[in-house]
C-alpha positions as CSV (number, residue, x, y, z in Angstrom):
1,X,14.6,-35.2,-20.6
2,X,15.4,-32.6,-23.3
3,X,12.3,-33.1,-24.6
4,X,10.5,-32.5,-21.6
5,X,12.1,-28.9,-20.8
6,X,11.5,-28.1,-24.4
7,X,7.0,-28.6,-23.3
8,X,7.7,-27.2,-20.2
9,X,10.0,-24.1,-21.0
10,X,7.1,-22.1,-23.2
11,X,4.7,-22.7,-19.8
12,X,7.0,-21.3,-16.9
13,X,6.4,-17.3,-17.9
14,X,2.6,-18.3,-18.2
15,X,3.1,-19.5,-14.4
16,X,5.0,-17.2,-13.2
17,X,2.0,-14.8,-14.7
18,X,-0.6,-16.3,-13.0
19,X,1.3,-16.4,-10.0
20,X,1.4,-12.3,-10.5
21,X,-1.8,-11.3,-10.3
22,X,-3.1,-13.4,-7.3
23,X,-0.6,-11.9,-6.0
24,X,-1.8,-8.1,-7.2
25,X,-5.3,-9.0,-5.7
26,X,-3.7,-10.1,-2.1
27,X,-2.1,-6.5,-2.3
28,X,-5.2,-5.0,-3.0
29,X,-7.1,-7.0,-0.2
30,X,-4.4,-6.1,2.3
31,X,-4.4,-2.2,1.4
32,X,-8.2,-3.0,1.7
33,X,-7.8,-4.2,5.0
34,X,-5.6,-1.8,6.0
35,X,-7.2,1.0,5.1
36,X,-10.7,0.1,7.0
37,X,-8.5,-0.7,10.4
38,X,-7.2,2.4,9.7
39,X,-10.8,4.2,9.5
40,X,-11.9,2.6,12.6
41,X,-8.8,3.8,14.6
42,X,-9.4,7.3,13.5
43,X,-13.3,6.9,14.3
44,X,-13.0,5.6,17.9
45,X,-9.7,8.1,18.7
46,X,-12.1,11.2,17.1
47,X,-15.5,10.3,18.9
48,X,-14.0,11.1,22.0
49,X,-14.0,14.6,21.0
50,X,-17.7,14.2,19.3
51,X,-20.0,12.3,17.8
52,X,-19.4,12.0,13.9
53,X,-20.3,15.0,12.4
54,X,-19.7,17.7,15.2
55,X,-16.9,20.7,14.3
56,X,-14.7,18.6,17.0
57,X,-14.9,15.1,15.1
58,X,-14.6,16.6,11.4
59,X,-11.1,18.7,12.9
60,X,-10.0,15.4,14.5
61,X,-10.7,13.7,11.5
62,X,-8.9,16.0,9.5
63,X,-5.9,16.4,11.7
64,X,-5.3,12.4,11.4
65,X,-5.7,12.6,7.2
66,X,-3.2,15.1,7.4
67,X,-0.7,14.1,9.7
68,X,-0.9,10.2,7.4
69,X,-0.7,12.2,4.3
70,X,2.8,13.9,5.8
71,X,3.9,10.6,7.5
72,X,3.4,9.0,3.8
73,X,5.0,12.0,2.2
74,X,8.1,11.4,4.4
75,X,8.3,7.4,3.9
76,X,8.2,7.9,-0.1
77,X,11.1,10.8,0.5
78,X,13.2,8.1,2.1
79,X,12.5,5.4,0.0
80,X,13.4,7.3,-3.0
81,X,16.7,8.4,-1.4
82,X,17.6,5.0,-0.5
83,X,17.0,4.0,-4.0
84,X,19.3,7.1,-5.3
85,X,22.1,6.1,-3.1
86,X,21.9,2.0,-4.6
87,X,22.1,4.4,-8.4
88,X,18.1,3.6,-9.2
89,X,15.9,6.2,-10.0
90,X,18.1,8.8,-11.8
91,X,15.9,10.2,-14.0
92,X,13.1,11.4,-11.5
């Protein structure tokens, strides 16, 4: 029995490792994924206002990047006060 978590022991981070980066590349797939559902939203809410291209459809296109980008902004601001209050994140 000893004998057998002595094989088995040097194996388990190796595991664990592999384990890691299919999960890194699910991540990826899902930002992926997320990303282009996010690009057609924007694309069918903006071509009411023109087709792709037009003053009207760049703007609209524009207003959505920036109103993510503050929504984004805001989330990380949170998350890194909620980590302050639990005493990580110190340093930053």
């Amino acid at each position: 029995m000893i004998r057998k978590a002595l094989i088995l022991a040097p194996l388990l981070p190796l595991a664990v490792g592999l384990f890691a980066c299919a999960d890194r590349e699910e991540i990826h797939a899902d930002r992926v994924a997320k990303q282009a559902a996010t690009e057609a939203e924007d694309d069918a809410r903006c071509r009411d206002q023109g087709e792709p291209g037009s003053p009207a459809y760049d703007a609209c296109r524009q207003d959505s990047a920036t109103q993510r980008a503050q929504k984004a902004q805001i989330d990380y601001q949170k998350a890194r006060d909620f980590d302050r209050v639990l005493g990580g994140l110190d340093d930053l």
